[in-house]
C-alpha positions as CSV (number, residue, x, y, z in Angstrom):
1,X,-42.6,18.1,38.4
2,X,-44.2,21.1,37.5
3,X,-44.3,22.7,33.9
4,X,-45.9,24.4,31.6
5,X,-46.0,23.6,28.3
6,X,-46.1,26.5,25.1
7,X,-48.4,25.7,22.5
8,X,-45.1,25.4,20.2
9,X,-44.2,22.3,21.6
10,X,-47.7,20.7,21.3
11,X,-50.3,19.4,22.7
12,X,-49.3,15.6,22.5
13,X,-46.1,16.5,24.9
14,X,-48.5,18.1,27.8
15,X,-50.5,15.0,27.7
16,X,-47.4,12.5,27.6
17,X,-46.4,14.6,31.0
18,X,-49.6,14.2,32.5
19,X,-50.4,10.9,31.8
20,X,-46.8,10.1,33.6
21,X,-47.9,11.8,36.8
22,X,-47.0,15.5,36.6
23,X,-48.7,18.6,37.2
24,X,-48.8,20.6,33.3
25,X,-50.3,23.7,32.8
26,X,-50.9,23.8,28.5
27,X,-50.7,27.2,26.9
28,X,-53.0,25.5,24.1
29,X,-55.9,25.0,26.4
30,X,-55.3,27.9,29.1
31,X,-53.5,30.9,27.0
32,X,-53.7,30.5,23.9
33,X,-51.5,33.3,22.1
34,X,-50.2,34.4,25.5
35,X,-47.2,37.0,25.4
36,X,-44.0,35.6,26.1
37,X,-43.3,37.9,29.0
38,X,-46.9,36.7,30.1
39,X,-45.8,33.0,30.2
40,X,-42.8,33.5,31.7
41,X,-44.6,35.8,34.8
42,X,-47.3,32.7,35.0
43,X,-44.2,30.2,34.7
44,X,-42.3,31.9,37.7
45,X,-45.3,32.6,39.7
46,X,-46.4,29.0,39.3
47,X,-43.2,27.4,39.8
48,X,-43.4,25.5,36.7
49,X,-40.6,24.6,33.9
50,X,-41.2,26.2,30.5
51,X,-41.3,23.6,27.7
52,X,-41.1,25.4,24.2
53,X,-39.7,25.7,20.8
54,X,-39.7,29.2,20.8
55,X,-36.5,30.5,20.4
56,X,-37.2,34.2,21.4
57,X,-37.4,32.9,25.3
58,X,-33.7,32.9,25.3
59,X,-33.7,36.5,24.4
60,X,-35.8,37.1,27.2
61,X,-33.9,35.4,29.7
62,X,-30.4,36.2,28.4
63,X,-31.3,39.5,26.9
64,X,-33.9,41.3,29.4
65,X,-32.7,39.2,32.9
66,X,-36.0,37.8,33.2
67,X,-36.7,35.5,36.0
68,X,-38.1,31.6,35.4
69,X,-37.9,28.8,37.3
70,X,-36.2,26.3,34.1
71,X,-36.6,26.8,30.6
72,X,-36.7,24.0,27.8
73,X,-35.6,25.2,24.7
74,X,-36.3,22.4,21.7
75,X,-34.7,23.0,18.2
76,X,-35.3,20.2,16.3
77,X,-35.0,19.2,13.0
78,X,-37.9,16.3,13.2
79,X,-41.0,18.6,14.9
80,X,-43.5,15.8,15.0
81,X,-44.7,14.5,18.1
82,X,-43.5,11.1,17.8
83,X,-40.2,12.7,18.1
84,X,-41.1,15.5,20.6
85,X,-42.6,12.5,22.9
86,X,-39.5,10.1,22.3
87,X,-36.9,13.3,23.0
88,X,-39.1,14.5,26.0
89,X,-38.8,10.8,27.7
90,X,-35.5,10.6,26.8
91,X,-34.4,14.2,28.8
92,X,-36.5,13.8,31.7
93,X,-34.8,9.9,31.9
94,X,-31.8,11.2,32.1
95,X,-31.7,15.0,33.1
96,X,-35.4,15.4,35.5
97,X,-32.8,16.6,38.4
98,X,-31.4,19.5,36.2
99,X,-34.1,21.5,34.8
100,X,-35.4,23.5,37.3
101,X,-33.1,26.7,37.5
102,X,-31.3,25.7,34.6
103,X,-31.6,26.7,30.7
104,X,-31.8,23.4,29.0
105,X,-31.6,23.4,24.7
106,X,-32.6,20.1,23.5
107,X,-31.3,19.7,20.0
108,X,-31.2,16.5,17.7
109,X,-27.6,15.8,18.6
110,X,-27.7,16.4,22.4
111,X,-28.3,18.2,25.4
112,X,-26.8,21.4,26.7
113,X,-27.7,22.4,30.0
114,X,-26.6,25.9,31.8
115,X,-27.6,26.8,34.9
116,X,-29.2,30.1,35.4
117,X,-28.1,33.5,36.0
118,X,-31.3,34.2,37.8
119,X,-32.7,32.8,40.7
């Protein structure tokens, strides 16, 4: 798959999803401090998933109608990345076929996944 990954959610979680085979653009090393609407333009035109932990995405995709190809929304109580990597395996072990189109929130007592408004 391809995603891109906001420096929120850390740097540890783009190099777990490389070194398991997929394509990961990291805000960290590529846009650091990008505007949101930014990401989300380089997101769409890139055809990439949006992993973050940055809770203002939703109110740009709910809010303002904004195209993206997926978005990733983690709110989670444990932020370190032994527990971003171990919740990352864990929803691309069991949801990798619903992400793209879909707004998934990953939270530390499950999964909600809504597909999108906006194609």
């Amino acid at each position: 798959m391809r995603f891109i990954v906001d420096e929120s959610t850390g740097t540890a979680v783009a190099k777990y999803l490389r070194d398991a085979g997929h394509d990961v653009l990291s805000l960290a090393e590529t846009m650091p401090q990008a505007e949101d609407e930014d990401i989300l333009h380089r997101a769409v035109a890139e055809t990439r998933v949006l992993l973050t932990n940055d809770k203002d995405f939703g109110e740009h995709i709910f809010r303002s109608a904004q195209p993206h190809v997926g978005i990733v929304l983690f709110r989670l109580h444990d932020e370190s990345a032994a527990n971003r990597l171990r919740v990352v395996r864990a929803l691309l072990e069991r949801h990798r076929e619903q992400l793209e189109q879909h707004i998934t929130v990953v939270t530390d007592s499950g999964v909600r996944i809504r597909p999108s408004r906006i194609r």
